[in-house]
FILUM-799740 format. One record per residue (C-alpha): x, y, z. Coordinates in nm, 3 decimals, decimal comma, always signed. Layout:
<rec xx="X" yy="Y" zz="Z"/>
...
END
This chain:
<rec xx="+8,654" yy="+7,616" zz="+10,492"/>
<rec xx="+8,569" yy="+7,951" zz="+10,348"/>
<rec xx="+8,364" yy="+8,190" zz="+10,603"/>
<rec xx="+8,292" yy="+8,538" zz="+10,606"/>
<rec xx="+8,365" yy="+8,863" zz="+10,329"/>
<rec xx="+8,616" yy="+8,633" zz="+10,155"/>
<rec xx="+8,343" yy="+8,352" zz="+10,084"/>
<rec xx="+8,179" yy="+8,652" zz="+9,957"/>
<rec xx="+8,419" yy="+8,778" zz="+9,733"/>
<rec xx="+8,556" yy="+8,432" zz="+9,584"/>
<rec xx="+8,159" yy="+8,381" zz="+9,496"/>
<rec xx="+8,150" yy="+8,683" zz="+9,327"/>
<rec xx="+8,465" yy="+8,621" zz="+9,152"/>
<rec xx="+8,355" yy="+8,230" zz="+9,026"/>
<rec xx="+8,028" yy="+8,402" zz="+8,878"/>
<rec xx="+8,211" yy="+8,662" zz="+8,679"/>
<rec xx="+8,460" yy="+8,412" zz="+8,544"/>
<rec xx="+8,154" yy="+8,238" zz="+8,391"/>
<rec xx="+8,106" yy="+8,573" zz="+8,157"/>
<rec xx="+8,550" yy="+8,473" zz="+8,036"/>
<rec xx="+8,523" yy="+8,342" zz="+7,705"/>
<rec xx="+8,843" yy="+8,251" zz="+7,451"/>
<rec xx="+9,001" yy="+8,487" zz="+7,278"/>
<rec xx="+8,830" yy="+8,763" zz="+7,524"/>
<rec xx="+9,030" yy="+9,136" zz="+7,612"/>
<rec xx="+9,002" yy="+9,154" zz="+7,941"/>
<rec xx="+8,987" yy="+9,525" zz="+8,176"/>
<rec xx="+9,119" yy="+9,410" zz="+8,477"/>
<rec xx="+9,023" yy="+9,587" zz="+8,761"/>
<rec xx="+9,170" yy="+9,658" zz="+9,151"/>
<rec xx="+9,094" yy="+9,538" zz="+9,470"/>
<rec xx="+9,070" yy="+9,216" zz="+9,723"/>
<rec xx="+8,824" yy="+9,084" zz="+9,512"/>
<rec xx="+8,952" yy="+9,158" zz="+9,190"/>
<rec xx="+9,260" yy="+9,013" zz="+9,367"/>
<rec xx="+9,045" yy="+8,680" zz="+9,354"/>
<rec xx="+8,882" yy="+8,640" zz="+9,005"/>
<rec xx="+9,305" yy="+8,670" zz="+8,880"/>
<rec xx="+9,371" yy="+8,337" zz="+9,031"/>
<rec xx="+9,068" yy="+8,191" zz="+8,918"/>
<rec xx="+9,127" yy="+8,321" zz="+8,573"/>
<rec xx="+9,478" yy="+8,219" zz="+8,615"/>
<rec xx="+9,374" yy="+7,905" zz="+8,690"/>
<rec xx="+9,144" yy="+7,873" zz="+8,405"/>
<rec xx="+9,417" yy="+8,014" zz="+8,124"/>
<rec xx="+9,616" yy="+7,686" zz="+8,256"/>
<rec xx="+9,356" yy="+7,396" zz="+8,243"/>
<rec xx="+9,192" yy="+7,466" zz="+7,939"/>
<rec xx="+9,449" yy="+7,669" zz="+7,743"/>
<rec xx="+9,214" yy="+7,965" zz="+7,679"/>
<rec xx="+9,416" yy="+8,278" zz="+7,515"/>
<rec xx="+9,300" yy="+8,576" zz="+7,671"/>
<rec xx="+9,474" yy="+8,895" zz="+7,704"/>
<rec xx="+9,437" yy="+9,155" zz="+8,030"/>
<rec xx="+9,443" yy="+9,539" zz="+8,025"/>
<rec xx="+9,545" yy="+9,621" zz="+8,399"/>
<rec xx="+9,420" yy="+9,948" zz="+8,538"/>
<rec xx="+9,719" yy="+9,985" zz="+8,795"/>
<rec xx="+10,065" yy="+9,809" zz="+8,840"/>
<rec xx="+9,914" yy="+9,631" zz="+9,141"/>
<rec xx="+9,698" yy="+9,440" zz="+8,870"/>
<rec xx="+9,959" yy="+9,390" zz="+8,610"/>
<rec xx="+10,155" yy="+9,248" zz="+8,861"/>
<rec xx="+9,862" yy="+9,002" zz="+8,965"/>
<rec xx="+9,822" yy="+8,886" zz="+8,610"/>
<rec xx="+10,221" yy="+8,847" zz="+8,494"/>
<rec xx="+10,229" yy="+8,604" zz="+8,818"/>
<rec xx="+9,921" yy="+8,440" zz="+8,723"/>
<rec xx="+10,087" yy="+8,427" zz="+8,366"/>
<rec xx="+9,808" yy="+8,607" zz="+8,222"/>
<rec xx="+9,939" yy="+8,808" zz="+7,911"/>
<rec xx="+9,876" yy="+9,188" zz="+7,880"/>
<rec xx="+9,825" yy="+9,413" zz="+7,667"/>
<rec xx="+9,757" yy="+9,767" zz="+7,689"/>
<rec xx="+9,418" yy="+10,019" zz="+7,561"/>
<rec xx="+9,662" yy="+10,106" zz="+7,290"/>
<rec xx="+9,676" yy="+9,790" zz="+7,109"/>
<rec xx="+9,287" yy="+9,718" zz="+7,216"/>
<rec xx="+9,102" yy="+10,042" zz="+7,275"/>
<rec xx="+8,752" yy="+9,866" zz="+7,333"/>
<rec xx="+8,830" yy="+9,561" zz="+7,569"/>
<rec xx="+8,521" yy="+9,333" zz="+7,524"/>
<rec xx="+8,477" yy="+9,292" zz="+7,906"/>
<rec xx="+8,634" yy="+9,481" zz="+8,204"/>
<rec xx="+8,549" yy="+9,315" zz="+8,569"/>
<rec xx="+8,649" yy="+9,542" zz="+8,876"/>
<rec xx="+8,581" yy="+9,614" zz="+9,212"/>
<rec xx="+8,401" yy="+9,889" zz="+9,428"/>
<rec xx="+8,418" yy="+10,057" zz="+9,778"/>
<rec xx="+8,069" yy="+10,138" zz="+9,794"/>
<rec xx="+7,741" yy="+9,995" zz="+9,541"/>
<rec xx="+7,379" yy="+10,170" zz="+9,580"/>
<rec xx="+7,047" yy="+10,052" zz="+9,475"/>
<rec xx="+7,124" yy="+10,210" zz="+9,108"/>
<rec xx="+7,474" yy="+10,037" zz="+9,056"/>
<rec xx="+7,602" yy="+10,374" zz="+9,112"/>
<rec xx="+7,982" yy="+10,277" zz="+9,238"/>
<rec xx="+8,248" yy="+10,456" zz="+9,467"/>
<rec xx="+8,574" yy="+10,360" zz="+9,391"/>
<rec xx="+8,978" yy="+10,442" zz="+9,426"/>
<rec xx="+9,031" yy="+10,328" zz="+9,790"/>
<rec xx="+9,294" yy="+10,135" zz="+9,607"/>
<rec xx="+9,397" yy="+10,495" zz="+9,418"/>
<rec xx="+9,351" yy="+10,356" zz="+9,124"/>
<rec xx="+9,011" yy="+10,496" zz="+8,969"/>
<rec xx="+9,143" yy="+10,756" zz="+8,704"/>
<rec xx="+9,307" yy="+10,457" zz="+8,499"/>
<rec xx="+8,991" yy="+10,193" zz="+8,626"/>
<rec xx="+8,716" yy="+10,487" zz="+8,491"/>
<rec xx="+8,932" yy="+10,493" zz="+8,143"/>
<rec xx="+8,938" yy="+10,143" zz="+8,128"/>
<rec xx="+8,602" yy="+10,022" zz="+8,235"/>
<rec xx="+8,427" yy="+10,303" zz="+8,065"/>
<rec xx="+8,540" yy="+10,170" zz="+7,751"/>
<rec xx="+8,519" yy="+9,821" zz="+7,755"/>
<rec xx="+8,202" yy="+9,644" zz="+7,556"/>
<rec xx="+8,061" yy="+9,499" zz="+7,919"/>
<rec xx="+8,169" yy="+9,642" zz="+8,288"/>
<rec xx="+8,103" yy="+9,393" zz="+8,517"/>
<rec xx="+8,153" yy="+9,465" zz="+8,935"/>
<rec xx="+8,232" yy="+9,208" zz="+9,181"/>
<rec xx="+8,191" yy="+9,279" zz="+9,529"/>
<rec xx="+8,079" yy="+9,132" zz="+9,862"/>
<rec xx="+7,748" yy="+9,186" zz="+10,025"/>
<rec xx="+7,918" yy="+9,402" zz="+10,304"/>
<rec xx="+7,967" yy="+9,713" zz="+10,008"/>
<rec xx="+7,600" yy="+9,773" zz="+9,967"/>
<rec xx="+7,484" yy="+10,063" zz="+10,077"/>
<rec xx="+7,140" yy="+10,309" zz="+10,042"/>
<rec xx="+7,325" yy="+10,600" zz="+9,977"/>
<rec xx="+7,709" yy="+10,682" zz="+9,837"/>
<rec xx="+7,943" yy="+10,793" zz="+10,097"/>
<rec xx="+7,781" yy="+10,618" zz="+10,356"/>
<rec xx="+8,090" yy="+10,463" zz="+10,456"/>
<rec xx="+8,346" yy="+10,555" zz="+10,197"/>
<rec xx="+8,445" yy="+10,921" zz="+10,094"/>
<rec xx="+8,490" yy="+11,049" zz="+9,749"/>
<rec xx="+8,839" yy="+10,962" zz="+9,579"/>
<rec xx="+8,995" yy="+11,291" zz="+9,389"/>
<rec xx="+9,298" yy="+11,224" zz="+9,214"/>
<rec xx="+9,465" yy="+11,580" zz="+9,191"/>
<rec xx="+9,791" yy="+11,718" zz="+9,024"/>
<rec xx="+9,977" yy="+11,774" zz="+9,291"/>
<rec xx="+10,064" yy="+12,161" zz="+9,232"/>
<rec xx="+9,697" yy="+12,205" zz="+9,266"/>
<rec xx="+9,597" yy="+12,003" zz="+9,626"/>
<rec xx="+9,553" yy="+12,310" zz="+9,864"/>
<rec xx="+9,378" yy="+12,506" zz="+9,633"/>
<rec xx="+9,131" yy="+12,154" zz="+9,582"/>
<rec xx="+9,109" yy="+12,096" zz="+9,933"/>
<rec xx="+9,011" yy="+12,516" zz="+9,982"/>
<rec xx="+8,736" yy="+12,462" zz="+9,726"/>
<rec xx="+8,577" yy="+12,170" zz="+9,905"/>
<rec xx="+8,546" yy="+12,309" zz="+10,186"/>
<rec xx="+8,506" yy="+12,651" zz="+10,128"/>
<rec xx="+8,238" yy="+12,611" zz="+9,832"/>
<rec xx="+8,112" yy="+12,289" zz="+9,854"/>
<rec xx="+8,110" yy="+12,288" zz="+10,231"/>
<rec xx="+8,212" yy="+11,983" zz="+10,280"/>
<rec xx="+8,515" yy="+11,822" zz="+10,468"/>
<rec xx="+8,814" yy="+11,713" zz="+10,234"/>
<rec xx="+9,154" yy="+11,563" zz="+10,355"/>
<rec xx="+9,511" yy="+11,470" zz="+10,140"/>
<rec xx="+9,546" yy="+11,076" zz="+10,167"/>
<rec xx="+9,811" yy="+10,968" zz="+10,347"/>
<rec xx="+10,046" yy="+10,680" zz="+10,258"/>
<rec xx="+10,080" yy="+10,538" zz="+10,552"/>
<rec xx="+10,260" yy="+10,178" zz="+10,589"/>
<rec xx="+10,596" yy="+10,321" zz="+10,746"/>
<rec xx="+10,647" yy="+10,515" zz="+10,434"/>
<rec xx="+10,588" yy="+10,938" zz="+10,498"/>
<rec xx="+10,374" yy="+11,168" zz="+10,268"/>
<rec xx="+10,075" yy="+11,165" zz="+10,087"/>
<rec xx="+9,962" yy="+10,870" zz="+9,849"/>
<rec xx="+10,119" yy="+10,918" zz="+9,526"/>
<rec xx="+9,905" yy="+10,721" zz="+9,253"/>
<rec xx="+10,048" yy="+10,544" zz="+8,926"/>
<rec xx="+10,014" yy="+10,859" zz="+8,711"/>
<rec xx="+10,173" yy="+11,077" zz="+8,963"/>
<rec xx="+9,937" yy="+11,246" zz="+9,107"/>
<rec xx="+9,770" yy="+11,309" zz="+9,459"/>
<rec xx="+9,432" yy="+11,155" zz="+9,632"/>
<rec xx="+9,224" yy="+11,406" zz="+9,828"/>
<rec xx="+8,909" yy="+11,239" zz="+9,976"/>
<rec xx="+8,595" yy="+11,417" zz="+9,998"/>
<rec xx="+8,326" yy="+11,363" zz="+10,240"/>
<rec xx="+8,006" yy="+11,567" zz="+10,090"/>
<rec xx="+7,819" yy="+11,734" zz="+10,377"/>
<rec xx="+7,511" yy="+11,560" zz="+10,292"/>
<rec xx="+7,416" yy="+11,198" zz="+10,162"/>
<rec xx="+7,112" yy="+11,363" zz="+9,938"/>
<rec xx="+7,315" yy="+11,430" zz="+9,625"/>
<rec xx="+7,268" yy="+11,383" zz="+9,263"/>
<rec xx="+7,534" yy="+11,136" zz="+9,178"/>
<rec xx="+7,582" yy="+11,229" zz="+8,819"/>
<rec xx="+7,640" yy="+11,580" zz="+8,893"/>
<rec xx="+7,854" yy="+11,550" zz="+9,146"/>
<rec xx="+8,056" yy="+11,376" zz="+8,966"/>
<rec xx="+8,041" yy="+11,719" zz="+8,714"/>
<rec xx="+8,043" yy="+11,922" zz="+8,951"/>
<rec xx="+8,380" yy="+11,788" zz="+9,099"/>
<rec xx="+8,567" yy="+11,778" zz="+8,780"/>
<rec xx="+8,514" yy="+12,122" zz="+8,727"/>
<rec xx="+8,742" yy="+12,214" zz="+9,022"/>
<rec xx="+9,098" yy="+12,327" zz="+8,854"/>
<rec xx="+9,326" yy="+12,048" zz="+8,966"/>
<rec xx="+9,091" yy="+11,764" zz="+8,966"/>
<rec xx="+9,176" yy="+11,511" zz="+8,736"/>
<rec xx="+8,865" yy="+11,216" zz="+8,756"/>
<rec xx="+8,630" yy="+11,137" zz="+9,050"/>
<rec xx="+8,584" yy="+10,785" zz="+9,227"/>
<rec xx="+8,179" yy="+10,820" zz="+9,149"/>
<rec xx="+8,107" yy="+10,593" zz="+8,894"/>
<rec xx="+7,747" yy="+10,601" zz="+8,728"/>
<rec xx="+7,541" yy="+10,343" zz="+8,723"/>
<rec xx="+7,419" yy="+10,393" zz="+8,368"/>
<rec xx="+7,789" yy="+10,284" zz="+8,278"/>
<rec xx="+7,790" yy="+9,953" zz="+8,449"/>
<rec xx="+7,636" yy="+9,652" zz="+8,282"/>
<rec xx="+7,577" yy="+9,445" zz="+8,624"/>
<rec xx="+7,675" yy="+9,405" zz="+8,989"/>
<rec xx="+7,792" yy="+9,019" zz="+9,100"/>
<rec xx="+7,761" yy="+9,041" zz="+9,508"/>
<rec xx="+7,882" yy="+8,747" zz="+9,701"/>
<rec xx="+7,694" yy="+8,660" zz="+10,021"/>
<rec xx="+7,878" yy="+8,538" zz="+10,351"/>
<rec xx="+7,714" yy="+8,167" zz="+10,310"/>
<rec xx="+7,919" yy="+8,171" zz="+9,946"/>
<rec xx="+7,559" yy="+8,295" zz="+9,707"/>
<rec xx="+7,560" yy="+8,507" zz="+9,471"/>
<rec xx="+7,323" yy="+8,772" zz="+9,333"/>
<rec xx="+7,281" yy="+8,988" zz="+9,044"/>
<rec xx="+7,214" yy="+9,360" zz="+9,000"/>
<rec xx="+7,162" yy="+9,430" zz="+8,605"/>
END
């Protein structure tokens, strides 16, 4: 039996695969969850044949759809995917999103920003009143720029701002698909407007895209409860 954040997140992913229909591009998010609705939809391709193609925001979720035999296909080819479904690290009261503890956000924004419905799956545990309650704020940086980033956050925005480590055995900062470095951010304060921030940040010389991502952009918020529910925020 199914307890805890994972009955959560396997909810969450069995409601969004309700929104799958044939013939559907798919943006295919990051993440545990995200991790989740794959199978399902892997599942689903097999028992009743559906053709549906993915557009994976990192090689972690290309390589979850090629196993699930899943084909892909790329913004190129399909430049308006009619759904995307992703994760997030944090979700306020206004959909508002923090995401890229994964590293992936720069490629998940493109993506999810332009597909025809964005749809997040979470569990109840990544609710939160306020962004950055729990979870700083993702920058992916060029790396020729990090130290001067880092200088800025602190210096002007007065706020504390670290390089990512990799961690798991291997040395040096996290290097993300495109190349690039994550510095997290932790704002000093929690009362922030989230859209400028998100301006506010890009500005920066170096900065390349944000984890904030606005809530006007996001069509509606599956959370999976502990006891397996679900709930809707749209």
């Amino acid at each position: 039996m199914v307890r805890g954040r994972d009955s959560g997140k396997i909810a969450a992913a069995k409601r969004a695969l309700e929104y799958i229909r044939d013939g559907m591009v798919i943006g295919l998010g990051s993440g545990t969850t995200v991790a989740k609705f794959v199978e399902l939809l892997g599942n689903k391709v097999r028992e009743e044949g559906l053709e549906v193609q993915v557009v994976p925001t990192s090689i972690d979720s290309k390589i979850m759809a090629l196993r699930q035999r899943i084909r892909v296909t790329y913004l190129d080819e399909h430049p308006s995917p009619d759904i995307a479904v992703d994760g997030a690290d944090e979700v306020d009261p206004s959909r508002n999103l923090i995401k890229g503890g994964g590293g992936a956000m720069l490629r998940e924004k493109v993506v999810d920003y332009a597909s025809k419905i964005f749809i997040v799956i979470v569990d109840e545990t990544k609710l939160v009143n306020h962004l950055c309650e729990k979870r700083p704020i993702p920058l992916e940086v060029i790396p020729f720029a990090w130290r001067t980033v880092i200088r800025t956050l602190t210096e002007e925005f007065r706020g504390k701002a670290i390089l990512r480590p990799c961690g798991g055995g291997k040395l040096g900062p996290v290097v993300t698909d495109n190349g690039n470095f994550i510095v997290d951010f932790f704002p000093k304060n929690l009362e922030f407007d989230v859209e400028s921030i998100d301006v506010e940040l890009k500005r920066i010389p170096g900065v390349l895209e944000t984890g904030v991502f606005l809530g006007s952009k996001v069509s509606k918020v599956i959370v999976g409860r502990s006891d397996g529910t679900v709930f809707e925020m749209s």
